[in-house]
C-alpha positions in Angstrom: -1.5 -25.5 -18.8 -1.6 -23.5 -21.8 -1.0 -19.5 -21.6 -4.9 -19.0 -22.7 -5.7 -21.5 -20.1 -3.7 -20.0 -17.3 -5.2 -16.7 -18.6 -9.1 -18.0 -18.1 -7.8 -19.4 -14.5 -7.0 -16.1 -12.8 -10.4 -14.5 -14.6 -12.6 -17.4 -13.2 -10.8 -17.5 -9.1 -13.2 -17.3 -6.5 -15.2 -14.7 -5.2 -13.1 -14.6 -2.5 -9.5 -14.3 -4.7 -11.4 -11.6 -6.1 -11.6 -7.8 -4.7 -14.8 -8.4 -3.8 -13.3 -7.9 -0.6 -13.5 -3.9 1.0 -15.2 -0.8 1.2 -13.8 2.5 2.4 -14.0 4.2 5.5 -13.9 8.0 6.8 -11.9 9.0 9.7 -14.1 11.3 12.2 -12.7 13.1 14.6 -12.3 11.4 17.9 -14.1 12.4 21.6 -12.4 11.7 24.6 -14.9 8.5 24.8 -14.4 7.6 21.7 -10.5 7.3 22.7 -11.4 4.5 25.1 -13.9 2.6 22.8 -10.7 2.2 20.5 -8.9 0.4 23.0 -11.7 -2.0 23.3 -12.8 -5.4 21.8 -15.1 -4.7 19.0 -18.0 -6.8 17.4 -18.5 -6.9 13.9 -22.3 -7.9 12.5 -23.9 -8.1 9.3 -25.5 -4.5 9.4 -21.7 -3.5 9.1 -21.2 -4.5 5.8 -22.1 -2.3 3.0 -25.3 -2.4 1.6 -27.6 -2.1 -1.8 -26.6 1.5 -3.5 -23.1 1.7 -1.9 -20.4 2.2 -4.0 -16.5 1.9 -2.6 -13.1 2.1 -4.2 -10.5 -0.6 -3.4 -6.5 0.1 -3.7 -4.1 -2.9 -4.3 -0.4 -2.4 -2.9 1.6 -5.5 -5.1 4.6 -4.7 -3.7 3.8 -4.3 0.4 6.6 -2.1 2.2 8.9 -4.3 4.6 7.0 -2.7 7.7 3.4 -3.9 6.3 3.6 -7.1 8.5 0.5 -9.3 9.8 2.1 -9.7 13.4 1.4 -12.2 16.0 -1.5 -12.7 17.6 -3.4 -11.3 20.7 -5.1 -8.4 22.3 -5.0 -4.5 22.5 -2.4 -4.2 19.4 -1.7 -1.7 17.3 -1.3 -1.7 13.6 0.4 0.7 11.7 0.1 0.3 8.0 0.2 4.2 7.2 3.3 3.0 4.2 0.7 1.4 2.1 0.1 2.5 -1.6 -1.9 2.8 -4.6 -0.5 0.8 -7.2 -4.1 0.0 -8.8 -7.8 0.5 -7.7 -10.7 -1.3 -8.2 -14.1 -0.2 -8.0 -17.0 -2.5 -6.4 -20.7 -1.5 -6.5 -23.3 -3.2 -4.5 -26.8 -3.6 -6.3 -30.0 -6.1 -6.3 -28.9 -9.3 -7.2 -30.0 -9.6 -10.5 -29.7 -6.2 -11.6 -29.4 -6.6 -15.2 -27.8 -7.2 -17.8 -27.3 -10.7 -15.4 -30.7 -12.1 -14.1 -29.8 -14.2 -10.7 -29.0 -17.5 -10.7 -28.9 -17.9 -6.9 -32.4 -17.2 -5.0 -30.8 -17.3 -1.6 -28.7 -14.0 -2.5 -29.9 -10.8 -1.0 -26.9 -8.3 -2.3 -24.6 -8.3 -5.4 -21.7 -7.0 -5.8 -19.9 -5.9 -9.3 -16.3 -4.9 -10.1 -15.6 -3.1 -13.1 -19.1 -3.3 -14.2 -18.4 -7.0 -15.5 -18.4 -9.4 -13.1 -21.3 -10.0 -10.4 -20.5 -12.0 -7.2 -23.9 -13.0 -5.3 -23.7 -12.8 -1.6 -26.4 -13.9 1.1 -25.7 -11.6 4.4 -27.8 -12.5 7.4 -27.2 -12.4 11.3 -25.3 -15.7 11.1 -22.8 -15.2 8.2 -21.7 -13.3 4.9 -21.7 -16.3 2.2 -20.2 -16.1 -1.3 -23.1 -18.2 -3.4 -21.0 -17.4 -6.5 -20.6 -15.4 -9.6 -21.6 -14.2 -13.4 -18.9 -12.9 -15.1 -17.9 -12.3 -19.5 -15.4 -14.3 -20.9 -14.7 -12.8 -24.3 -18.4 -12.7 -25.7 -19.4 -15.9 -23.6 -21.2 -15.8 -19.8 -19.7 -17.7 -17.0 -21.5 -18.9 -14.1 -19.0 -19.9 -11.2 -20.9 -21.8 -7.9 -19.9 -22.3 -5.0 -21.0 -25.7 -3.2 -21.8 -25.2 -0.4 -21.6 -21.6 -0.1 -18.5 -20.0 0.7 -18.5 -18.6 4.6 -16.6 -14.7 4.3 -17.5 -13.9 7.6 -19.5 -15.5 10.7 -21.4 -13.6 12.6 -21.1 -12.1 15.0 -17.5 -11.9 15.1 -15.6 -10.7 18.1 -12.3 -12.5 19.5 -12.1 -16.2 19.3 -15.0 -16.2 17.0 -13.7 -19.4 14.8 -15.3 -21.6 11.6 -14.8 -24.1 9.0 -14.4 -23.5 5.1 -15.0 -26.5 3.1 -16.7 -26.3 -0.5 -15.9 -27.0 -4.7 -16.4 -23.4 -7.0 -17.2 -24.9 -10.2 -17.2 -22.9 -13.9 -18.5 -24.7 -17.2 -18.6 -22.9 -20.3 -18.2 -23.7 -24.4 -14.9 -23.6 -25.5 -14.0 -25.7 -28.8 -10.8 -27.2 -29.2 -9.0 -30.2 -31.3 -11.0 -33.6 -29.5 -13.2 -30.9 -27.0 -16.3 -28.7 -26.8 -16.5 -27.4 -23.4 -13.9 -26.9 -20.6 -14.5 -26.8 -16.7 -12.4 -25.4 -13.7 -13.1 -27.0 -10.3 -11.3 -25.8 -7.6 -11.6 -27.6 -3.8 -10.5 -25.6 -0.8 -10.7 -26.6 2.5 -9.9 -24.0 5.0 -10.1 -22.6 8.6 -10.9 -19.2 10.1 -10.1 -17.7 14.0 -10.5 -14.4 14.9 -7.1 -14.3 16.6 -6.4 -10.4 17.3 -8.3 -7.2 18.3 -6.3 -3.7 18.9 -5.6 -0.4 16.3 -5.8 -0.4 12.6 -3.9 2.9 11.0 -4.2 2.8 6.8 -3.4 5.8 4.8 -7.2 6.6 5.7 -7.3 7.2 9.5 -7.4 4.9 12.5 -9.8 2.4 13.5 -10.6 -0.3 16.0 -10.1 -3.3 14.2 -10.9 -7.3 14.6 -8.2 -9.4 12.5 -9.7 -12.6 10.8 -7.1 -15.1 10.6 -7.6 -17.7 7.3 -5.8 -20.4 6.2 -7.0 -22.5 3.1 -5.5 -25.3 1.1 -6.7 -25.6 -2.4 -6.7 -28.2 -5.5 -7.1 -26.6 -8.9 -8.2 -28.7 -11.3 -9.2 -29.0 -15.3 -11.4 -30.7 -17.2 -12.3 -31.0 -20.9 -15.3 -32.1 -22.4 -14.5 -35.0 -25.4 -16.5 -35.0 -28.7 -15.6 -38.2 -28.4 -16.4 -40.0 -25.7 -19.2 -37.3 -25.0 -17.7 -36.9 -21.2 -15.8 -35.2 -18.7 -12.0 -35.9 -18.6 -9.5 -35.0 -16.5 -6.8 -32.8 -17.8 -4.6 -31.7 -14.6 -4.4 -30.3 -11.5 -2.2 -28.2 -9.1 -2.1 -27.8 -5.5 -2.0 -24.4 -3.3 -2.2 -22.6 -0.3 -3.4 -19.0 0.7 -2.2 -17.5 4.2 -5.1 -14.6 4.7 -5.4 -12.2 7.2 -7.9 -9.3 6.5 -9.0 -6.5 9.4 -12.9 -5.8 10.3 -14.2 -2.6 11.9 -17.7 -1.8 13.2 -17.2 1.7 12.4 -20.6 3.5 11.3 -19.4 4.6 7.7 -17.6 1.1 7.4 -19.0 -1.5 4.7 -16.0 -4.2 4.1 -12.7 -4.7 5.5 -9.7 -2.4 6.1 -7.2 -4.1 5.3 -6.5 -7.9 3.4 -3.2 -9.3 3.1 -3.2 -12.5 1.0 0.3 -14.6 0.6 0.2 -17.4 -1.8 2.3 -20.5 -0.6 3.4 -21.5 -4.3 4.7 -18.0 -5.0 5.4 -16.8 -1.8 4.4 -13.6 -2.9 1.8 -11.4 -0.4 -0.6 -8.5 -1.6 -2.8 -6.2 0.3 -6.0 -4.3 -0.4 -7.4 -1.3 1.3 -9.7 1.3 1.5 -9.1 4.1 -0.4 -12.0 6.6 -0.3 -15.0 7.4 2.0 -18.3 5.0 0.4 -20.6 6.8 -2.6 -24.3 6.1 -3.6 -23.7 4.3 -6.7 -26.6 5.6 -8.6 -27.1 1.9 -9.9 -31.6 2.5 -8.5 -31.8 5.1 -10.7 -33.1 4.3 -14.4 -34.0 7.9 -15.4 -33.8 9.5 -18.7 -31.5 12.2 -18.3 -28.6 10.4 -18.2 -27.4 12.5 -21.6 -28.6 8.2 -23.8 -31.2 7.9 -25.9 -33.1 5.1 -27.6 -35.2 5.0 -30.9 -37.0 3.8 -31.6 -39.0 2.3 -29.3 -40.4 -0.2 -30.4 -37.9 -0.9 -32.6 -38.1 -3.4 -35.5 -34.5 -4.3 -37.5 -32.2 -1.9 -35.7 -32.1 0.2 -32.6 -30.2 3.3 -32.0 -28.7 4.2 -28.8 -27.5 8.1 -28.9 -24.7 8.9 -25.7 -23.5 12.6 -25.2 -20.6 10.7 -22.4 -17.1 11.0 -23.2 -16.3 7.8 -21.9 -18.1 5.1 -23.4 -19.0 2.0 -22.4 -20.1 -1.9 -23.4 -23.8 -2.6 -23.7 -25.8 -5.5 -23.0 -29.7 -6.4 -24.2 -31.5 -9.4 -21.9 -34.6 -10.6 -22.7 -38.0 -11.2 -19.9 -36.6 -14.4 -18.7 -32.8 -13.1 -18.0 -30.8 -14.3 -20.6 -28.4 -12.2 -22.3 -29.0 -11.7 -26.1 -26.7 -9.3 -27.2 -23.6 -7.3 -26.0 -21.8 -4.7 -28.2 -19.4 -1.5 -27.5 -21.1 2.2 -26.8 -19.3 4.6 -29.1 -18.5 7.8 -27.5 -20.3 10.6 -28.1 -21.8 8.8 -31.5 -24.8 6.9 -32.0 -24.5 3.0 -32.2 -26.9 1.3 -34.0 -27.4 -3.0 -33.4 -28.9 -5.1 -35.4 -32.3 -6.1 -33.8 -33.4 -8.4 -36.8 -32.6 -11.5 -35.1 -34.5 -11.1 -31.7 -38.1 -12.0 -31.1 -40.7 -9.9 -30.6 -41.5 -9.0 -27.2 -39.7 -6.7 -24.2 -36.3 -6.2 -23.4 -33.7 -4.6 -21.0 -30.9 -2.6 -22.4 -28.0 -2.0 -19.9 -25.2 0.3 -20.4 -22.4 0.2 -18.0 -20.1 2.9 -18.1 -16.7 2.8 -17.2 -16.5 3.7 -13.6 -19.2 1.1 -13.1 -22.7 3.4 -13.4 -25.6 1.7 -14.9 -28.0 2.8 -16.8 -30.7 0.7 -17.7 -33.9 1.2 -20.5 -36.5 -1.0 -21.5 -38.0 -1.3 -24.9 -39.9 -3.5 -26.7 -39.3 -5.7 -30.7 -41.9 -5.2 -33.0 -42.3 -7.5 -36.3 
């Protein structure tokens, strides 16, 4: 596999190789009670996952201290993972699916959740499971819609010890790419994998001490890639690789939880393990609000060649313009504290979203309308 192809197969993994994975906790002090209760099997449901407005920040330790061990399993344990660290942090906001500049391209989903303001993973969460239907993400200037057939099963629940499930399905990613003999390439990846609840005891991260349920996965997977031939005006195979992913990530019902504690992932080709965690207490992500003193302006409105978008932030930011229907039109850089002007010429007359995503993941979003 080439480096730019290697390159286009860790942007497009799964929602579930992704950090959509976690959202932070706060440690309250602890009653006498509440001693007991964290000695006690826990149930985890789907009104303990985070929910639409939430916004949580994710820490990566790449390089896991000797002492950050999964264990064996069984009952009443205690974890102590106070040595992890913050080698990189993600941030994951949980919106309407939908929520532009990406319209939704799964109707089942009833939460989305973005990291890094780029990529959207659709997610159905109901009494019976947490389901990854799949994702929208950029590749260079070009959208990329991943699926996952059947859904992807995160979670079942309730889950409580010996709580157990199957995980078979195909993510799939099509998108234009010309090459010598091609047009088009596609990444299918097939995993087949198992999941058992297999521990329940004492979670300590470097945020405070929990009771914990520890999800035990195991997945095989088949990477594969496919080109599309001018030629023969089909699909043809190119290669494939085989894999494995040892996963054991640690649930909490706590009040102020919204995602796991704690993930460690090791990959059987590599043999290398990472582990995520929560860093900080959850934030409103301010992604319902489309108000107009956000320090952006737009004019004019309606706009006929060109439209200006005025920032006062210091950060910057990439916008994106989608038409009534949901397709993206247009993406370009904000300039910071400048005005950027786009070239509106080429759209059609009629109403459209502007988006601005900032870089900490904040949305803003206006609507105006073309004029010819």
């Amino acid at each position: 596999m080439s480096a730019f192809l290697f390159l286009l197969y860790l942007q497009l993994k799964p929602t579930n190789s992704y950090p959509m994975k976690t959202k932070l906790l706060t440690f309250i002090a602890i009653s006498t009670i509440f001693c007991v209760n964290m000695n006690a099997q826990i149930t985890v449901n789907n009104y303990n996952v985070a929910a639409i407005g939430d916004m949580i920040k994710q820490a990566n330790d790449t390089l896991p201290a000797s002492s950050i061990v999964a264990g064996a399993p069984g009952t009443n344990l205690t974890w102590n993972f106070s040595a992890l660290h913050d080698h990189t942090t993600d941030t994951l906001v949980f919106e309407v699916p939908g929520w532009p500049p990406y319209a939704n391209p799964f109707p089942s989903a009833n939460l989305a959740a973005v990291q890094g303001g780029v990529n959207e993973n659709f997610l159905s969460n109901t009494s019976t499971g947490l389901l990854s239907l799949g994702a929208i993400g950029m590749f260079g200037t070009a959208q990329v819609t991943e699926t996952n057939t059947p859904a992807s099963m995160m979670a079942k629940w309730p889950s409580t010890y010996g709580t157990n499930y199957t995980n078979n399905y195909i993510t799939t990613a099509k998108f234009a790419y010309a090459g010598t003999g091609y047009d088009s390439i596609k990444i299918k990846n097939t995993y087949k994998g198992t999941s058992n609840i297999d521990a329940w005891g004492s979670m300590q991260t470097p945020l405070g001490t929990f009771p914990a349920i520890r999800q035990y996965q195991k997945q095989s997977e088949i990477d594969s890639l496919w080109i599309h031939s001018t030629a023969a005006h089909s699909w043809i195979f190119a290669q494939a690789s085989p894999r494995g992913t040892i996963t054991y990530t640690w649930w909490t019902n706590s009040p102020s939880a919204g995602f796991p504690l704690v993930t460690l992932s090791t990959d059987s080709a590599s043999g290398s393990t990472n582990a995520s965690w929560l860093l900080a207490t959850p934030s409103s992500s301010g992604i319902l609000e489309l108000s107009n003193n956000q320090g952006i302006s737009v004019y004019p409105n309606p706009a006929g060649d060109v439209l200006n978008i005025q920032s006062v932030s210091n950060e910057g930011g990439i916008l994106s313009v989608m038409d009534m229907t949901g397709r993206i039109v247009m993406n370009a850089e904000l300039l910071m504290n400048e005005t950027t002007t786009i070239n509106t010429s080429d759209l059609n007359k009629g109403m459209y979203f502007l988006t601005i995503t900032a870089k900490d993941g904040k949305r803003t979003t206006r609507k105006f309308s073309i004029v010819k």
